[in-house]
C-alpha positions as CSV (number, residue, x, y, z in Angstrom):
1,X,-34.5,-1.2,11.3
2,X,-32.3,0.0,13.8
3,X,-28.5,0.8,13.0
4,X,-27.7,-2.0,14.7
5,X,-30.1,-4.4,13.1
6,X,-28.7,-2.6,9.3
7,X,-25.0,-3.5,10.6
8,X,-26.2,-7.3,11.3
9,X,-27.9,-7.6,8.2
10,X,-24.9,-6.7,6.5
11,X,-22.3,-8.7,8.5
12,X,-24.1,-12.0,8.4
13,X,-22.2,-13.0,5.9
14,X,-18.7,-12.1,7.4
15,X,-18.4,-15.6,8.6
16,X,-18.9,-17.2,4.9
17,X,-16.6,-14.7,3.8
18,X,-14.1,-15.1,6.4
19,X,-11.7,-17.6,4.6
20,X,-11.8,-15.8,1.6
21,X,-10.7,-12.5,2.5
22,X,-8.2,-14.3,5.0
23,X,-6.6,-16.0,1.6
24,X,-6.7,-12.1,0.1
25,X,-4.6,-10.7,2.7
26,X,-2.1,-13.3,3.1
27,X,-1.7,-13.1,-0.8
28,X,-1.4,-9.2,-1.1
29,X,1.1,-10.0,2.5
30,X,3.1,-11.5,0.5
31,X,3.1,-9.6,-2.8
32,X,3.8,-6.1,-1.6
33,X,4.3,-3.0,-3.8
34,X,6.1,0.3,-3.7
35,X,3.9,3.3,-4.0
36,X,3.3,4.0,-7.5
37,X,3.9,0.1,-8.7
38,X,0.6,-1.2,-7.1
39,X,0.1,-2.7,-10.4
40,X,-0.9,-6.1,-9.2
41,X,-3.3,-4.9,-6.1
42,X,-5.0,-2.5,-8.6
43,X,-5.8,-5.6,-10.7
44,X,-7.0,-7.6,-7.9
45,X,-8.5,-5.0,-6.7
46,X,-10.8,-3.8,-10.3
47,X,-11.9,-7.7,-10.1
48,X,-13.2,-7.8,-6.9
49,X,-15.2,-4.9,-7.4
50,X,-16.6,-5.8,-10.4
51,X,-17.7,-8.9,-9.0
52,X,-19.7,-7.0,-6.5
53,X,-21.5,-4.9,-9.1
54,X,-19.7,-1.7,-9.0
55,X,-18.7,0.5,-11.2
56,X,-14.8,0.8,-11.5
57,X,-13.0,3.5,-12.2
58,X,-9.0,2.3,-12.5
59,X,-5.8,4.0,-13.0
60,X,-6.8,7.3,-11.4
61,X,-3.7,9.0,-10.8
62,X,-1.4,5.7,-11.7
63,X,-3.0,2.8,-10.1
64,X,-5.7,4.4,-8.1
65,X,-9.6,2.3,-7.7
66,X,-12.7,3.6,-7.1
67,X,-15.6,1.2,-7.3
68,X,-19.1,3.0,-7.0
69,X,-22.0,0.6,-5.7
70,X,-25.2,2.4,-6.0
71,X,-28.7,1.4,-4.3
72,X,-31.3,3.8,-5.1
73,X,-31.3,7.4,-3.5
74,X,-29.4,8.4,-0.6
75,X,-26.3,9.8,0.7
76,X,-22.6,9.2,-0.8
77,X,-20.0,7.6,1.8
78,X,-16.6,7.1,0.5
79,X,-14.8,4.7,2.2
80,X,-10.7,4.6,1.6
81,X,-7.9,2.2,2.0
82,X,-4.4,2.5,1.0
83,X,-2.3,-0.2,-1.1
84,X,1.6,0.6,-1.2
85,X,4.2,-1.3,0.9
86,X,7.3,-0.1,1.9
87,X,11.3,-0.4,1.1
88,X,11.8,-2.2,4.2
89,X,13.2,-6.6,4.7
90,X,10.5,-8.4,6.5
91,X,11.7,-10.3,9.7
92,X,8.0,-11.4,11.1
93,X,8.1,-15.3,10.4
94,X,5.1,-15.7,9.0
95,X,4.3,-18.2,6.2
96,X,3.0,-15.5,4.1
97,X,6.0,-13.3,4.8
98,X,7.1,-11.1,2.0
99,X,10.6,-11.6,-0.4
100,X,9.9,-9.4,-2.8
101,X,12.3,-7.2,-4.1
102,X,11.8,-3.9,-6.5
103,X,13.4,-0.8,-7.8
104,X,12.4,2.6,-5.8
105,X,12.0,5.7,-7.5
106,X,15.5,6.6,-7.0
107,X,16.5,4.0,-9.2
108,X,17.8,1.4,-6.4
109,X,16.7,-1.9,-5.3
110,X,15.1,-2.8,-2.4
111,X,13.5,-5.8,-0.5
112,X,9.8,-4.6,-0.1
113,X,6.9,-5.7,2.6
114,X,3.9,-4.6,4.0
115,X,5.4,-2.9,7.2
116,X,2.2,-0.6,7.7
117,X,-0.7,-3.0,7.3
118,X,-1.9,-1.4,4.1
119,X,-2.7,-5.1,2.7
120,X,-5.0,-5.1,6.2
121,X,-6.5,-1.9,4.8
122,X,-7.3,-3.4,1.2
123,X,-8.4,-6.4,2.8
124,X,-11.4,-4.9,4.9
125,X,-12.7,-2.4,2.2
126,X,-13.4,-5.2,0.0
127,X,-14.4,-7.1,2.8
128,X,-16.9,-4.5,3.5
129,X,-18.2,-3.9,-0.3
130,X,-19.0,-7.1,-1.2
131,X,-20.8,-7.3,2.6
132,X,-22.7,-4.0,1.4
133,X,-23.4,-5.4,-2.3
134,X,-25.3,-8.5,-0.6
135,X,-27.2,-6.9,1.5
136,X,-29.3,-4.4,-0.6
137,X,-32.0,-3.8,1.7
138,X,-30.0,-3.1,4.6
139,X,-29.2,0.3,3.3
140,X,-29.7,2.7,0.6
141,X,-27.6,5.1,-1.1
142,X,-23.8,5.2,-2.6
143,X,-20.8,3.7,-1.1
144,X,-17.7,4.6,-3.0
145,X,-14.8,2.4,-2.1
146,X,-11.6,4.4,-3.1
147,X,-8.2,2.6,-2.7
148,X,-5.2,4.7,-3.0
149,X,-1.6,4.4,-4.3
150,X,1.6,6.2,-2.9
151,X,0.3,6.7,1.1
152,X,4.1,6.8,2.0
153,X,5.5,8.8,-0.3
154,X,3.0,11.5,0.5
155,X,1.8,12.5,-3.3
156,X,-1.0,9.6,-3.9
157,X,-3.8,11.2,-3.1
158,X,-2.4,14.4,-4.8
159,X,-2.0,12.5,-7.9
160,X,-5.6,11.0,-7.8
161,X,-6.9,14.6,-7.5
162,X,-5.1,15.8,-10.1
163,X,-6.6,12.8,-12.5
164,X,-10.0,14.8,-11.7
165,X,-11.4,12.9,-9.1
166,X,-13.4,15.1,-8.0
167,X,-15.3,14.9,-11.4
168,X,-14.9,10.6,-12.3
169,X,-16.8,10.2,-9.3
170,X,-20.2,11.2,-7.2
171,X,-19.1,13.6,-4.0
172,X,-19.4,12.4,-1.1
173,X,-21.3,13.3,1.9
174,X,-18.8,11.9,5.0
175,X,-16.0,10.1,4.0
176,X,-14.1,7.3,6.7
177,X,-10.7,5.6,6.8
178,X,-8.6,3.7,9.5
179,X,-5.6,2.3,10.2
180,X,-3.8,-0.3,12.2
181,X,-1.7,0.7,15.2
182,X,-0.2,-1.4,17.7
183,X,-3.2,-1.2,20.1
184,X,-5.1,-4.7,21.2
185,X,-6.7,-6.5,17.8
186,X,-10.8,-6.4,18.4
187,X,-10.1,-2.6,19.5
188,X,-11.3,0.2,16.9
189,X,-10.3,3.7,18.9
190,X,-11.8,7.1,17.6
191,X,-10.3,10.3,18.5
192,X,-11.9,14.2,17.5
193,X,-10.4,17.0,16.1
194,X,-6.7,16.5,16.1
195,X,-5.8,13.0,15.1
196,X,-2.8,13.0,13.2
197,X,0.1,15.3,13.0
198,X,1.4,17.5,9.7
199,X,4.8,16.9,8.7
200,X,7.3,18.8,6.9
201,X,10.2,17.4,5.0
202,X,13.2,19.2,4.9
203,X,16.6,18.9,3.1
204,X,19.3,21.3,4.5
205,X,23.0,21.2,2.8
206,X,25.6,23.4,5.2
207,X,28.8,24.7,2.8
208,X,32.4,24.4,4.2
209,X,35.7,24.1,2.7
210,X,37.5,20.8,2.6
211,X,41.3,19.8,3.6
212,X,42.8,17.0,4.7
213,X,41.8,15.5,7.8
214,X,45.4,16.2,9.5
215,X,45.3,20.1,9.0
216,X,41.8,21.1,10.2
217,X,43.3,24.6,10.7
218,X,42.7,25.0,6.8
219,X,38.8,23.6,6.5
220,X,36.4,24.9,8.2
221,X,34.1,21.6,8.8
222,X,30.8,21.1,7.4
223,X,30.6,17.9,10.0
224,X,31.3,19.9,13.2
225,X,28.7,22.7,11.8
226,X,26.2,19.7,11.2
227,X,26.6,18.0,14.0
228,X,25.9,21.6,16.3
229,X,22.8,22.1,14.2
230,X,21.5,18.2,15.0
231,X,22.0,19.2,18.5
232,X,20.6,22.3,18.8
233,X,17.3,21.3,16.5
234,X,16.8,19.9,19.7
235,X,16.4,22.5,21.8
236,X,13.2,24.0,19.7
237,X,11.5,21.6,21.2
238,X,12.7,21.6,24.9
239,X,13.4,25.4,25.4
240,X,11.1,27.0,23.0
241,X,7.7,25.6,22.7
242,X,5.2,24.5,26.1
243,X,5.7,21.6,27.8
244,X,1.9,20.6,26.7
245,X,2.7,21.4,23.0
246,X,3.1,18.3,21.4
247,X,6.2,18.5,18.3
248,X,8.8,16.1,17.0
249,X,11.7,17.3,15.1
250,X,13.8,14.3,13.8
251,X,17.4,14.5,12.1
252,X,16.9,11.2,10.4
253,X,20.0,11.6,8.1
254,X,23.0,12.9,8.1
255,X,25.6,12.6,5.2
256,X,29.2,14.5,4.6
257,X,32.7,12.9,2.7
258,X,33.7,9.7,1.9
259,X,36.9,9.0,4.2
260,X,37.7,9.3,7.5
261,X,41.4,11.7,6.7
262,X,39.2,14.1,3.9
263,X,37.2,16.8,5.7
264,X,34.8,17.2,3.3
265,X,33.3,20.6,1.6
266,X,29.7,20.1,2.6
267,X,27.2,17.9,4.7
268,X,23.3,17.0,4.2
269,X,20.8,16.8,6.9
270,X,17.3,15.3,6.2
271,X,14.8,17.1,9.0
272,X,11.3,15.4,9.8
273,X,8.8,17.9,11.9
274,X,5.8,16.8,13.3
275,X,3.2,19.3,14.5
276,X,-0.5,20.2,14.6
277,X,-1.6,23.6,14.0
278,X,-0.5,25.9,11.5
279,X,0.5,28.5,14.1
280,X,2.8,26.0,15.8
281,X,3.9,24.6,12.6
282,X,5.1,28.0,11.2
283,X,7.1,29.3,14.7
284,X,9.1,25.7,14.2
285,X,10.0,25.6,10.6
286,X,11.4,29.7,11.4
287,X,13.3,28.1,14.4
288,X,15.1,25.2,12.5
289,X,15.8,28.5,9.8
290,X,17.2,30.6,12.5
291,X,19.3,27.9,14.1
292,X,20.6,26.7,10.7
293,X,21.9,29.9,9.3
294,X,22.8,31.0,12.9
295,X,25.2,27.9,13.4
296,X,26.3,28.5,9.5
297,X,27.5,32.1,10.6
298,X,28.8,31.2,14.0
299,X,31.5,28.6,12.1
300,X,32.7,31.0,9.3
301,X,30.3,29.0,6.3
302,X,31.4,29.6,3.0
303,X,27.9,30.3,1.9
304,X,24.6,30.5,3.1
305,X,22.9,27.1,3.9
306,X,20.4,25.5,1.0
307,X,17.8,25.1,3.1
308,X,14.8,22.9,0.7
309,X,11.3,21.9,1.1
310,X,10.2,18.4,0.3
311,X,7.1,16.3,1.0
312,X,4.8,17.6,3.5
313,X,1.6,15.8,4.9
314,X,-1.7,17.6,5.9
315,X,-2.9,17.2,9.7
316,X,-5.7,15.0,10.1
317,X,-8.3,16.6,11.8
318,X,-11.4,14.6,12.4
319,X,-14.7,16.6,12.2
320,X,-16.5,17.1,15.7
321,X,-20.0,15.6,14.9
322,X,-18.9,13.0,12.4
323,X,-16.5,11.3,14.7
324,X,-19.4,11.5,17.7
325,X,-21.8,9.8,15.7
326,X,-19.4,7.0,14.6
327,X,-18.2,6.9,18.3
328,X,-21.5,6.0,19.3
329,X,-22.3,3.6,16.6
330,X,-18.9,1.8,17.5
331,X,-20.1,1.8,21.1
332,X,-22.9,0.1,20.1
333,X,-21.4,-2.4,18.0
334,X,-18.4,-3.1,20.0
335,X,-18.8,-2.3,23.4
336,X,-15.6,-1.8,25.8
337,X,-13.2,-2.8,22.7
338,X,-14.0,0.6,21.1
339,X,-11.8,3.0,23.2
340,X,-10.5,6.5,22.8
341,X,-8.0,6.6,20.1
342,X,-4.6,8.5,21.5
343,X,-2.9,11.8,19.6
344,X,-0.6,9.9,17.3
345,X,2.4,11.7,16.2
346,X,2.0,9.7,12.5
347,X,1.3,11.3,9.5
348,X,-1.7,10.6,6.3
349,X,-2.5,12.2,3.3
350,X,-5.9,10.9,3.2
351,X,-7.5,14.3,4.2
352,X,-6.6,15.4,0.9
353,X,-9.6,13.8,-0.6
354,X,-12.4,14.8,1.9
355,X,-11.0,18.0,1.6
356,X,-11.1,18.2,-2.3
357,X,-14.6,17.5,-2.1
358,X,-15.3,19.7,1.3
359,X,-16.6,16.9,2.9
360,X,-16.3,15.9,6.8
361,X,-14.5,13.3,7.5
362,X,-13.3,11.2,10.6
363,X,-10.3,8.4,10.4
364,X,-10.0,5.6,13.6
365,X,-7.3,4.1,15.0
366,X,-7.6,-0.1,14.4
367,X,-6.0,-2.5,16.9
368,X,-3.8,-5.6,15.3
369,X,-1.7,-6.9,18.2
370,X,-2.5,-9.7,19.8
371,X,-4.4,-9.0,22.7
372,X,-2.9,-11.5,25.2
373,X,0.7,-10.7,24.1
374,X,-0.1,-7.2,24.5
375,X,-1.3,-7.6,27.6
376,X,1.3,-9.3,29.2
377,X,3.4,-6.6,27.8
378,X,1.6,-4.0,29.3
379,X,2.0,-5.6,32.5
380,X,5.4,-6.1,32.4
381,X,5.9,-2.2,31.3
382,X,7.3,-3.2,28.3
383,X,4.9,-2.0,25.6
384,X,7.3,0.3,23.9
385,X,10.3,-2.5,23.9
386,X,8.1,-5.4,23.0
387,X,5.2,-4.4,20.7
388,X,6.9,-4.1,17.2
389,X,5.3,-0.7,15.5
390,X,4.2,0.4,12.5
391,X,7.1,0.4,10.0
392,X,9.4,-2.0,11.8
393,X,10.7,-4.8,9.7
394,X,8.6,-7.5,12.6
395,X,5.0,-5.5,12.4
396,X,2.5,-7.4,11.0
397,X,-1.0,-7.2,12.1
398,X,-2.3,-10.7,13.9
399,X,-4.7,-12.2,11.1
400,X,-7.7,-12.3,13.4
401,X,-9.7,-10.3,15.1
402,X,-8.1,-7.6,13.0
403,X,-9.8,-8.4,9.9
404,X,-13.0,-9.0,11.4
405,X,-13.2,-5.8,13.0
406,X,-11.7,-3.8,10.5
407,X,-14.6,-5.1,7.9
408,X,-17.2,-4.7,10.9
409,X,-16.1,-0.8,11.7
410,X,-16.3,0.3,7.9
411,X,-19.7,-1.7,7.6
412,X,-20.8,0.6,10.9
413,X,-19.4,3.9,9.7
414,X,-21.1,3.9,6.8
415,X,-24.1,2.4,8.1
416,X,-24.2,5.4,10.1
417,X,-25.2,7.5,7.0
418,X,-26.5,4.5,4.5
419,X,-29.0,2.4,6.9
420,X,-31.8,1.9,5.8
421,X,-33.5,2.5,9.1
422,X,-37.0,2.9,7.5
423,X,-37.8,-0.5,6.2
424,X,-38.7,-3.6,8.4
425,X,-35.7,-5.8,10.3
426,X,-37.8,-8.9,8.0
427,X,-36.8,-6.7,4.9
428,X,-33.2,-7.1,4.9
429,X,-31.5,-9.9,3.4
């Protein structure tokens, strides 16, 4: 058998399963969960794999799920999807749209909806195992289907890995994930080496002193010194890095005082940085240092500026050799809809795992906007304006193709290692 005739074996019975896992995703659409709370998609998820014969592993780092499906000897292929929503009010219209509500981990409550297409994710891994469970001869091996909590907040996989991971369950020889981006549904792009960016949190508090708004001679003003650091943040990128050198550095937040006569004592910025090498990483987080304590000093500061580190997101880089050979198999089994995936300025934890286990890894870019609406949008120059993105309160991936081709491009990937290209094309069933 021939890769290709493993991956058809396998995906004949896509179109018995459509309408199942169509009902799947618009249930976990419309039943989203914050990172950490993905109580009810654990469940859901545990059964599913059970009823394909794996072996479930549950509540790995909270809510984690590994299902192991093994068939005979062979190479390990993990296979990963994330499962948390996002604080964010829905507006997309949709039947299944989400109303749920829930209470984040700072203790507030917030409407909450699957803004990322993390319930696509779900939907296509399982798609994809209980494909692999029914086709037995079509491959041989160990798929491992890992679904993850806590994408967003950045600590899931951490918190996985700390719950021994690395020991619950076989190591893997490649391991594969995607996710959907506003590029035409039925498209699947790979990109390697670089894929996704790092990113650094930070949380800066600059110190003033405080008067009333009517004597500003007496304060010295934690908003002006706030507002020159916003500005000037931006100049790291404009002034002191190459043209060609792709970095983001976002003020996303900036709070100081309560009322508009009280200049208040002190002011919060929350910094987002976006880069991909560690070289280029480290020159930017000393440039944001410099400029803050520079600006602090330049306005007479009381005190030196708190300058703290919070979240931060490993780059995704996608291994050479891995990424070819999936490149080609996609070729193969999609034709012109798999494209070259662009340098997204996004960031993933998933390369935490592979890189637990010091396996390769590559991670694929999945289309889920209509194709004719994008189009015409592309046309009209308009993409950017009209094409709602990946967190936006409107993004939500167009049912089909995306499901199909997200359950056909994990079934291909890990065909790529787990086909059984030895037996007969009669053998497989």
């Amino acid at each position: 058998m021939t890769l290709k005739d493993c991956a058809d074996a396998v995906l004949a019975g896509l179109g018995d399963l459509r309408s199942e896992l169509e009902d799947v995703y618009k249930d976990l659409h419309a039943h989203p969960e914050l990172g950490h709370q993905e109580h009810r998609t654990a469940t859901r998820v545990g059964e599913w794999l059970r009823s394909c014969g794996c072996q479930v592993h549950e509540g790995i780092g909270g809510t984690g799920v590994v299902g192991v499906l093994a068939n005979g000897e062979g190479p390990t292929v993990l296979l990963r999807a994330d499962m948390d929503a996002l604080p964010v009010l829905e507006d997309t219209g949709l039947p299944y749209a989400a109303t749920a509500e829930a209470t984040d981990a700072a203790g507030r409550r917030v409407p909450v909806a699957h803004a990322c297409g993390h319930d696509m994710h779900v939907t296509c891994l399982l798609g994809a195992a209980r494909l692999m469970a029914a086709a037995p001869a079509a491959w041989q091996g160990t798929l491992l289907a890992l679904f993850q909590p806590a994408e967003e907040p950045g600590d899931g996989a951490d918190r996985m890995l700390a719950d021994r991971l690395t020991e619950r369950v076989p190591r893997p020889d490649v391991a594969f994930a995607q996710h959907v981006l506003p590029y035409p549904a039925g498209q699947v792009g790979t990109h390697a080496g670089s894929f996704l960016s790092a990113a650094d949190n930070l949380k800066i508090t600059v110190y003033g002193r405080g008067a009333h708004g009517s004597a500003p001679q007496a304060a010295i003003d934690p908003v002006v010194i706030a507002s020159m650091i916003v500005v000037r943040l931006q100049t790291i990128v404009s002034r002191e890095l190459a043209a060609t050198q792709p970095v983001v550095v976002t003020v996303g937040s900036v709070q100081a005082g309560a009322s508009g006569n009280v200049i208040p004592e002190s002011a919060e910025l929350l910094v987002n940085i976006r880069t991909y090498d560690e070289h280029t990483r480290s020159a930017v987080l000393a440039a944001v240092r410099r400029i803050v304590r520079a600006e602090c000093d330049a306005s007479g500061a009381t005190r030196a500026p708190r300058i703290e580190e919070g979240t931060r997101f490993p780059p995704t880089v996608n291994d050479d050799a891995v990424t070819r050979e999936v490149s080609a198999a996609f070729a193969e089994m999609f034709a012109q809809r798999a494209v070259a995936g662009e340098l997204q300025s996004a960031s993933e934890d998933f390369s935490r795992i592979p890189d637990a286990f010091g396996t390769p890894y590559t991670y694929w870019a999945l289309g889920c906007v209509d194709p004719a609406v994008h189009e015409a949008a592309r046309r009209r120059g308009t993409v950017a304006q009209d094409i709602p993105v990946n967190h936006s309160p409107r993004f939500a991936p167009v049912l089909q193709p995306t499901l199909d081709t997200g359950v056909q491009a994990l079934v291909t990937a890990a065909l790529t290692r787990l086909g059984n290209t030895t037996a007969p094309r009669q053998g497989a069933r």
